[in-house]
C-alpha positions as CSV (number, residue, x, y, z in Angstrom):
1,X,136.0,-21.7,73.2
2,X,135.5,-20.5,69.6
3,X,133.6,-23.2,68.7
4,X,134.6,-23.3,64.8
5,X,132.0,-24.3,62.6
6,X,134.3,-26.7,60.7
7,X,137.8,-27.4,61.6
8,X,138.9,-26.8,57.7
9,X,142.5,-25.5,59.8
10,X,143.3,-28.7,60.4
11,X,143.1,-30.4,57.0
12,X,144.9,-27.7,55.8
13,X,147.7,-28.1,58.3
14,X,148.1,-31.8,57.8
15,X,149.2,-30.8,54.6
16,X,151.8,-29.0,56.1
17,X,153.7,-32.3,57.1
18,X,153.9,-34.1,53.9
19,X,156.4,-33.9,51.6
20,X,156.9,-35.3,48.0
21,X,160.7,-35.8,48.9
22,X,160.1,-37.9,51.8
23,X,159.7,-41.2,49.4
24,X,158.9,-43.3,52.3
25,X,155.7,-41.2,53.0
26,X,152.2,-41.9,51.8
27,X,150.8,-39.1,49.5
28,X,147.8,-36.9,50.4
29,X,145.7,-39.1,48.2
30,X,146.1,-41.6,50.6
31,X,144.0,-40.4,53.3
32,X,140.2,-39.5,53.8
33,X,139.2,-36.6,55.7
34,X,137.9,-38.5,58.2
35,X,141.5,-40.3,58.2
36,X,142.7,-36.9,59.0
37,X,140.4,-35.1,61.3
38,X,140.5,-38.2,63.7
39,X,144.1,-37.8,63.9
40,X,144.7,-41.7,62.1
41,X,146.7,-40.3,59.3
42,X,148.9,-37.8,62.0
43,X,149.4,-40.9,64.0
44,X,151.0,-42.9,61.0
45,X,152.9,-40.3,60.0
46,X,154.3,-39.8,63.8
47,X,155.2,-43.8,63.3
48,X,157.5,-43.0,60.1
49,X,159.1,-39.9,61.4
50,X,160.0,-41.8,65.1
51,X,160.8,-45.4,63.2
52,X,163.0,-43.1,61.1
53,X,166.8,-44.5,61.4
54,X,168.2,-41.3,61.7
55,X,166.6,-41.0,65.2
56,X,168.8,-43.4,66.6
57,X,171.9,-42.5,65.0
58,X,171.3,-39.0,65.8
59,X,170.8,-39.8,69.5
60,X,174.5,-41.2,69.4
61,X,176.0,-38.7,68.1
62,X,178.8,-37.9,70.2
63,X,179.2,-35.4,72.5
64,X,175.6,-34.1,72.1
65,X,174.7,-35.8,75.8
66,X,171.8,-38.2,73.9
67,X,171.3,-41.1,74.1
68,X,168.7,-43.6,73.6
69,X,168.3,-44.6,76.9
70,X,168.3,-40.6,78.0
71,X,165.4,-40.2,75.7
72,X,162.1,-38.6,76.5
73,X,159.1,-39.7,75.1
74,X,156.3,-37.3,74.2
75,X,153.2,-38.7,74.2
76,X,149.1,-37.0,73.9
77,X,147.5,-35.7,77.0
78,X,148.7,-38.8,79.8
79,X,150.2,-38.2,83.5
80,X,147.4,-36.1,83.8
81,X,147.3,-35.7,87.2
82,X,151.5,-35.2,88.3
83,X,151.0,-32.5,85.2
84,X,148.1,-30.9,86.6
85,X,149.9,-30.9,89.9
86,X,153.4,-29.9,88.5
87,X,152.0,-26.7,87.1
88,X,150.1,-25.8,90.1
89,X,153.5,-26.5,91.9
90,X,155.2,-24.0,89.2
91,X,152.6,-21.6,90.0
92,X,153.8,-21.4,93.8
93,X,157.3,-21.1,92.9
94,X,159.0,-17.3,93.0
95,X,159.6,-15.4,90.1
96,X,162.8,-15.0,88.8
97,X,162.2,-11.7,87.1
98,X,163.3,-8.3,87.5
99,X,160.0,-6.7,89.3
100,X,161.0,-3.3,86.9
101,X,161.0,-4.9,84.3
102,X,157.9,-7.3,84.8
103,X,156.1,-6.4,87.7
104,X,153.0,-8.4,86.7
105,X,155.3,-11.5,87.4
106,X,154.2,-12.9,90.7
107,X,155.5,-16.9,90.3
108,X,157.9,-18.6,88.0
109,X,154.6,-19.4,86.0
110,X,154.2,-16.3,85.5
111,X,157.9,-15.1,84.0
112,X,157.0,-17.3,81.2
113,X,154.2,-15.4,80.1
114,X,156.4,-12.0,80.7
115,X,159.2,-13.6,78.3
116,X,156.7,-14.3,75.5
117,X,154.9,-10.9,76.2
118,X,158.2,-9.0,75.4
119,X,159.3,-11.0,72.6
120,X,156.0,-11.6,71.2
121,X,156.9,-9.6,68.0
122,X,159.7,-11.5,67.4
123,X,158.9,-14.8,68.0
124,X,155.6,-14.6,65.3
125,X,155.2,-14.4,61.8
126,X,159.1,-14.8,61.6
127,X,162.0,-17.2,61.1
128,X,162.2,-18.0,65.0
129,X,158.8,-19.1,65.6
130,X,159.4,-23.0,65.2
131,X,162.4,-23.0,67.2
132,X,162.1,-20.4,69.8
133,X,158.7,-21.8,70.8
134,X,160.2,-25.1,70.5
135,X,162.8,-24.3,73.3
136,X,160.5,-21.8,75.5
137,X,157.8,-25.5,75.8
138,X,161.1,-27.4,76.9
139,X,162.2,-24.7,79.5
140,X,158.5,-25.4,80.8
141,X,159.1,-29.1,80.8
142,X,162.7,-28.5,82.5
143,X,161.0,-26.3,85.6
144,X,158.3,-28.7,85.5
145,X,160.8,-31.1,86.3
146,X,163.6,-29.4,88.6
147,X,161.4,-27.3,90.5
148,X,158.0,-29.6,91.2
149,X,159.4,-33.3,91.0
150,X,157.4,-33.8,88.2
151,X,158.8,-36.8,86.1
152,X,156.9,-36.8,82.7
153,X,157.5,-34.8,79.9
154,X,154.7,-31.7,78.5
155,X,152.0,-33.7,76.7
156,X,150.5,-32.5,73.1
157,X,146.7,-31.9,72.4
158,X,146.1,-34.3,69.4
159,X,143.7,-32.1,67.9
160,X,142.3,-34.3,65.4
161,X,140.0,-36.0,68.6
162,X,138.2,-33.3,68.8
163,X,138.0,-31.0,66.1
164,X,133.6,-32.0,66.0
165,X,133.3,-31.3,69.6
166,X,136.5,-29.2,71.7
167,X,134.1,-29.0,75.0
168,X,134.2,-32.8,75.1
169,X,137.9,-33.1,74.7
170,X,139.3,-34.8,77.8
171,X,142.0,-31.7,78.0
172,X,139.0,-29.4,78.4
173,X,135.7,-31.3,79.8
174,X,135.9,-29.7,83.0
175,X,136.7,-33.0,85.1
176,X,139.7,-33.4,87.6
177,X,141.9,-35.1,85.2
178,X,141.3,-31.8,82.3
179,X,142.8,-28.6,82.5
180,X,139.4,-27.0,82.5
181,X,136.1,-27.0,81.1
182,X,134.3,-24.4,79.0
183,X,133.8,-21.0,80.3
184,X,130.3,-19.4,81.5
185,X,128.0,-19.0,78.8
186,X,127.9,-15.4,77.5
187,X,126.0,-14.4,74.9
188,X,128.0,-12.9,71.9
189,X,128.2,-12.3,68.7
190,X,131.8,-14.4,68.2
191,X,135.2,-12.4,66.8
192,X,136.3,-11.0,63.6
193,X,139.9,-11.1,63.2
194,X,141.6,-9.2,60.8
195,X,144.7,-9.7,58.4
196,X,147.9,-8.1,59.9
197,X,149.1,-6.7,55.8
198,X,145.3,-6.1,55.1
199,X,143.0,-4.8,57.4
200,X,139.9,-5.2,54.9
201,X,140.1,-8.7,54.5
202,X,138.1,-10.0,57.6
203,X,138.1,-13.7,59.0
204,X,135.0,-14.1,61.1
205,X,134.9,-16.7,64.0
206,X,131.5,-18.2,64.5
207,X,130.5,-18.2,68.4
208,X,131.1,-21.0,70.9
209,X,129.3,-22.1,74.1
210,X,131.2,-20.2,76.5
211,X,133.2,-16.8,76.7
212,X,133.0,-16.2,80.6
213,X,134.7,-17.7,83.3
214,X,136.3,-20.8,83.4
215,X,134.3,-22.8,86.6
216,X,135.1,-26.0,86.5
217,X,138.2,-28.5,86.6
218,X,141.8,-27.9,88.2
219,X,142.5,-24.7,87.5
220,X,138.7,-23.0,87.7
221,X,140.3,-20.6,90.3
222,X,143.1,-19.9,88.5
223,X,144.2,-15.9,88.4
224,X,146.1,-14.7,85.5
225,X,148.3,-11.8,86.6
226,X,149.6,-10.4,83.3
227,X,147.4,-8.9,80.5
228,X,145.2,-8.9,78.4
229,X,147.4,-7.0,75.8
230,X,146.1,-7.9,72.6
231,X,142.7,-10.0,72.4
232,X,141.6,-10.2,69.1
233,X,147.3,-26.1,52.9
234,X,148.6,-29.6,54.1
235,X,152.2,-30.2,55.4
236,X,152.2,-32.5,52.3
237,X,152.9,-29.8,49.8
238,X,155.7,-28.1,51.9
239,X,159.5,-29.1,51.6
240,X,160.8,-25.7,52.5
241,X,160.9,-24.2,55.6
242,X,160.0,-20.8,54.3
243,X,156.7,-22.5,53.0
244,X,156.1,-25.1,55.9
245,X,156.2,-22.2,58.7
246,X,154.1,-19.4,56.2
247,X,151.2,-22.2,56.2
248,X,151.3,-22.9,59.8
249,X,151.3,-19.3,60.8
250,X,148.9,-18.2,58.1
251,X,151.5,-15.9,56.9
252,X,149.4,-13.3,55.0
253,X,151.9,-12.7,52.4
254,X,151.5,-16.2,51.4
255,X,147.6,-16.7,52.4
256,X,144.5,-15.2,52.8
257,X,141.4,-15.7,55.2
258,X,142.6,-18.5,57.2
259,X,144.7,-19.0,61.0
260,X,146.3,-21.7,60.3
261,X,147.4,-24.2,62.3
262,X,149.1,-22.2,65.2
263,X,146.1,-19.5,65.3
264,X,143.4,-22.3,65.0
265,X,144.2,-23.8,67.6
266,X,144.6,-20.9,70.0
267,X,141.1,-19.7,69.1
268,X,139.8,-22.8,69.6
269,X,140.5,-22.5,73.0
270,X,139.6,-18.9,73.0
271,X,139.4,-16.5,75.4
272,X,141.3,-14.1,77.9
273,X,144.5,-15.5,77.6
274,X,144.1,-18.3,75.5
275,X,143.5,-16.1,72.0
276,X,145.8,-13.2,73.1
277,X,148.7,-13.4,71.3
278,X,151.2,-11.7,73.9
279,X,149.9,-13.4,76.7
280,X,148.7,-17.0,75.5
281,X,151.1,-18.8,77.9
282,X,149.1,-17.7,81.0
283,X,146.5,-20.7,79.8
284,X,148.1,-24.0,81.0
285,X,146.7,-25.1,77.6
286,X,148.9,-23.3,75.5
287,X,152.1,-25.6,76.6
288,X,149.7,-28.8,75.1
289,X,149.4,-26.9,71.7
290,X,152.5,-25.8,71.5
291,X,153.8,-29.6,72.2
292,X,151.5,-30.6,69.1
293,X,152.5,-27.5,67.1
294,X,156.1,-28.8,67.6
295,X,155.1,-32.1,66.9
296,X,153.9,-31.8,64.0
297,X,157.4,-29.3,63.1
298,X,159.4,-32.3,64.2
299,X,157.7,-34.9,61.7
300,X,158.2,-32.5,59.2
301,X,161.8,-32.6,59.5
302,X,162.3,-36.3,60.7
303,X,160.6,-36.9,57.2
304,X,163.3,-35.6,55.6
305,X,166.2,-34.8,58.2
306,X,169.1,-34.0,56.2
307,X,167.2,-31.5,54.3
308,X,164.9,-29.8,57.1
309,X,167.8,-28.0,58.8
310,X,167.7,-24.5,58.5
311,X,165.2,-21.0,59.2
312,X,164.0,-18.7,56.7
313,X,162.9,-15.4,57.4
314,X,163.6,-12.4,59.6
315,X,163.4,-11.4,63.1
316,X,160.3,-9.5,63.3
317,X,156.6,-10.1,63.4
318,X,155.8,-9.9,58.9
319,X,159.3,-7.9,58.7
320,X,157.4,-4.4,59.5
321,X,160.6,-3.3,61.1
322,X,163.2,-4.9,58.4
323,X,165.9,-6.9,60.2
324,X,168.6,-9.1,58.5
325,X,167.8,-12.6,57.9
326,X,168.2,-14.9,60.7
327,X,171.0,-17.7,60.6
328,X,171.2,-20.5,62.2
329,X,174.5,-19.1,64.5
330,X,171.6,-16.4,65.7
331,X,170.6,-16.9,69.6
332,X,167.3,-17.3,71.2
333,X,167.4,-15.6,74.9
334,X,164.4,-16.5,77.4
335,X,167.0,-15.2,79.8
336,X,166.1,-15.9,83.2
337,X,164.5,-19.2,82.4
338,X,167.2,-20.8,80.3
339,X,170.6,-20.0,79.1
340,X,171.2,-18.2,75.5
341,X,171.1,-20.7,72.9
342,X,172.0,-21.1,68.8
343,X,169.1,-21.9,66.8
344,X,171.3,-24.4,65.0
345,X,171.1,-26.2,68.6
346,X,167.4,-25.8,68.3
347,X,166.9,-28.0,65.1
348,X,167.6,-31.3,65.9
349,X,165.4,-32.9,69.1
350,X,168.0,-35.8,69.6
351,X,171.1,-34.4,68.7
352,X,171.1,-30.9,69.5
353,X,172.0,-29.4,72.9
354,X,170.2,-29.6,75.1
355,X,167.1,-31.8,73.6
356,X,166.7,-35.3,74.4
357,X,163.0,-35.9,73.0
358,X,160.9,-37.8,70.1
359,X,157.2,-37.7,69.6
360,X,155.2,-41.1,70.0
């Protein structure tokens, strides 16, 4: 693990969420650090955004295939053990990749971290980062389901209970019921990332308690077959998409020296796959951030639905190859994990096609 110092990322993503429109929330003011950190003032702010009455109304919608009785509820790190054993299950299944294209693909696990491999500068720093990852974690769920009887829904790591101590989170303490504890200890001398539009400004990550081998928990014997490529504001504020996914990202041309939400959370976990950005997935952790990450997109807009409907951006990683803007009739592909989708399918979690899900 990375083993952060202070977990500043997080009050600065919290922010994120909060909007001076949404009259029915509280204001920043409202909440203490401590309210924060702990994950008390996320929680309340889950309990607006699912009490909201759109959520109903939207789930009835008709023709969308919603309905409240169809809904899924995702809840923080629970069903521990069917997960567990639903992702070892995925892990046995065949891949359903072409071996020319991805010959590192040995198991339907696996073609999920080819897919985010090949898109991976597509699908970061750009307008279909909320909603491509938002549909690649519900494929997951899906096979989860289909293929390995599993009946739950992909958990989210509530990172507020352990931004003072990650090793003794229950998703990473190394017992039977985590998905693994910390790795080996080697001695290092922690990273030093560097800004994608400035390589002089440095962001230094302080060393953790680990860096080798994971050896305990349910997946200590795991073997990740593809990689490494690539190892290296509150929500309050935020009423536009263009602003709400440039703080989450860390989106250099809007900030400097921080990883935001999204990258604080990956190197948190750290590591070989966890921190490389083409190949993250192969860490059965990355589908519990991601499930948070979207949780916290999906308060965001339940906070203010009408308004929190559309993508800003381009198609590729900061724009370094210019692309058009993306539109909301644009299609994500994880093609052969999912069918082709709009992104204008991808926005609403209860009334879109195919979602069926709220956050509790």
């Amino acid at each position: 693990m990375a083993g952060f110092k202070q977990c500043a990322w997080l009050l600065w993503a919290f922010s994120l969420v909060l909007s001076p429109v949404a009259a029915q929330a509280p204001q920043e003011s409202d909440f203490t650090a401590d309210d924060i950190e702990q994950g008390d003032a996320l929680t309340l702010l889950n309990e607006l955004a699912s009490n909201n009455t759109e959520v109903p109304t939207l789930a009835r919608r008709d023709g969308s295939g919603c309905t409240p009785s169809k809904l899924r509820i995702r809840r923080e790190w629970s069903q521990r053990l069917s997960y567990i054993a639903a992702v070892k299950c995925l892990q046995t299944k065949p891949s359903l990749m072409d071996p020319a294209v991805a010959p590192g693909a040995k198991s339907l696990y696996d073609d999920f971290v080819a897919i985010h491999l090949m898109q991976t500068m597509n699908i970061h720093l750009s307008a279909t980062f909320l909603t491509w990852h938002r549909y690649f974690t519900w494929t997951f769920e899906e096979k989860l389901r289909t293929e390995c009887g599993y009946t739950g829904t992909v958990p989210y790591w509530e990172w507020g209970f352990d931004v003072r101590n990650p090793a003794a989170s229950p998703v990473f303490d190394g017992s039977d019921t985590s998905l693994g504890g910390n790795g080996e200890f080697i001695p290092h001398s922690g990273m030093i990332l560097t800004e994608a539009m400035n390589p002089a400004a440095l962001i230094p990550l302080p060393p953790g308690s680990g860096g080798g081998c994971v050896r305990t928990g349910p997946f200590a014997n795991m073997t990740v077959h593809i990689g490494p490529v690539a190892l290296a504001h509150l929500i309050l504020q935020n009423h536009d998409i263009e602003h709400f996914q440039a703080i989450m990202q860390a989106d250099p041309r809007y900030v400097h020296g921080e990883l935001g939400v999204h990258g604080g959370g990956h190197f948190t976990i750290g590591g070989d796959p966890g921190a490389d950005p083409f190949i993250s997935p192969g860490d059965p952790a990355f589908y519990l951030h991601h499930s948070q990450v979207d949780r916290l997109y999906w308060i965001w807009q339940m906070l203010d639905f009408p308004n929190r409907q559309n993508v800003w951006g381009t198609a590729t990683f900061l724009d370094f190859i210019p692309t058009p803007n993306v539109t909301l009739d644009d299609v994500i592909d994880i093609t052969p994990l999912a069918p082709v989708v709009k992104i204008r399918d991808m926005m609403n979690t209860v009334g879109g096609s195919p979602f069926c899900y709220i956050y509790i």
